[in-house]
Residue, then its C-alpha position, 0 to 999 in steps of 0.5 A: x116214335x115220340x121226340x125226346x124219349x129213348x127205347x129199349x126193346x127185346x125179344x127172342x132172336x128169330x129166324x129171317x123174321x117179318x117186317x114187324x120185328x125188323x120195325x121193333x129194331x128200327x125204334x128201339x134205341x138199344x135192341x136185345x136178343x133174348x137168348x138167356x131164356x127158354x127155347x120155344x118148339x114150332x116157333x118163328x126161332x128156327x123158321x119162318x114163312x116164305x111165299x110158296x106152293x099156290x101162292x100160299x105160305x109155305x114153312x122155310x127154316x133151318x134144323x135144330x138139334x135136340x131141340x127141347x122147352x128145357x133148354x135156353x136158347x143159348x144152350x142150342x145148337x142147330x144142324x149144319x149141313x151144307x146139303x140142307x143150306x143148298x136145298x134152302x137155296x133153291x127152294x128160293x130160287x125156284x119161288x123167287x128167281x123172276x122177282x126184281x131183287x132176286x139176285x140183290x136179295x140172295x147176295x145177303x141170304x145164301x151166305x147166312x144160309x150157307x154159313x157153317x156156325x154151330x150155334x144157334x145164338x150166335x148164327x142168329x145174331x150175326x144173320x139179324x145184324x147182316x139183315x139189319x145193315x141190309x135194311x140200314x138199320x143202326x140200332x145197337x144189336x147185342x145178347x142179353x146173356x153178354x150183358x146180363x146173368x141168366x134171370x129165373x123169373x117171369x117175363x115182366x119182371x125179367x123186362x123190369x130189370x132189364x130196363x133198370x140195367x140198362x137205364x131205360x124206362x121206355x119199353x117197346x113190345x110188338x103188338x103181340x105183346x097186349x095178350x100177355x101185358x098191361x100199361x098199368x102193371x108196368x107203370x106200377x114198375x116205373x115203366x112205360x109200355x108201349x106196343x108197334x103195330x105195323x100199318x095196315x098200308x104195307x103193301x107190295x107186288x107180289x107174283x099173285x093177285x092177292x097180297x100175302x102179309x107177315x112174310x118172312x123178310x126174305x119175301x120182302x127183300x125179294x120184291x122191294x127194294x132197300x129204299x123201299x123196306x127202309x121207308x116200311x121201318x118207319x110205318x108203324x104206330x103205337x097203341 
């Protein structure tokens, strides 16, 4: 982060993300949920990755109910089931229940999972905000639909506004973001762009020999500790 400057960051709300997403939130001044758009199938909104079978990654999320590219996100609803929560359960108990922060980690998790809300945005926000203030980050969590109208217009310009909305002319995007934006188009539109990478140095003792990265943050909880996630928060960079 440079001294001086204020941040606004958004991006659609995403289901026990990795660290990288988590790092997004901890820069930004003011972090929004982009649930006023569409939602995206076989994305990371309703899944992530855990550490599975053979030490590989192995798909971990909740069931999505009529889930369809034609419908905002905020018009989603997910699959409650109590049956489903508690297989979700196990599953981490049985990959994960000889890892240090087992027992610290599922006193967050099971309650998220096990919670009974029908709709999917708001699951989704009060799960981040729960992991966030696990992870003791401060930074201000809220909708875009609370605060803004539904936008029919492409992402940059949807980002243009948001950032005039809301005052900000400094916008952070994950590195993923360089395969579909430029500094220069967005200078043209009086902002700065920057994109976070995680550093290549996160890194931590998993039960293999060979370090899986971009887990979901349920594996980063299981195997460190909150002092330590909270320091990978500030191992980032912009480029």
């Amino acid at each position: 982060m440079i001294e001086g400057k204020r941040y606004i960051a958004f991006t659609q709300p995403y289901f026990f993300p990795y660290i990288g997403y988590w790092q997004l939130i901890h820069a930004a001044d003011f972090f929004l949920i982009g649930d006023n758009v569409h939602y995206i199938k076989h994305h990371w909104i309703n899944r992530n990755r855990i550490l599975g079978e053979g030490d590989q990654p192995q798909y971990f999320g909740i069931e999505v109910s009529h889930a369809s590219c034609n419908r905002l996100i905020c018009e989603t609803n997910r699959v409650v089931s109590r049956k489903q929560a508690e297989y979700l359960c196990r599953v981490l108990k049985f990959y994960y229940s000889k890892a240090p922060y087992y027992n610290e980690a599922m006193e967050v998790i099971k309650p998220i999972l096990m919670d009974e809300e029908p709709d999917l945005t708001r699951y989704l926000l009060r799960h981040m905000r729960t992991v966030a203030e696990y992870l003791g980050i401060t930074t201000e969590i809220r909708l875009l639909s609370e605060v803004t109208a539904r936008w029919d217009c492409k992402a940059p310009e949807l980002i243009r506004r948001t950032c005039e909305h809301f005052g900000y002319t400094n916008f952070i995007n994950s590195i993923n973001g360089t395969k579909y934006y430029t500094k220069d188009a967005f200078r043209e539109m009086g902002i700065n762009l920057y994109f976070l990478r995680r550093n290549d140095d996160i890194r931590y003792k998993q039960r293999c020999d060979e370090f899986v990265p971009d887990l979901s943050i349920i594996d980063t909880m299981m195997y460190c500790s909150r002092d330590e996630i909270h320091d990978m928060l500030d191992r980032y960079h912009f480029v």
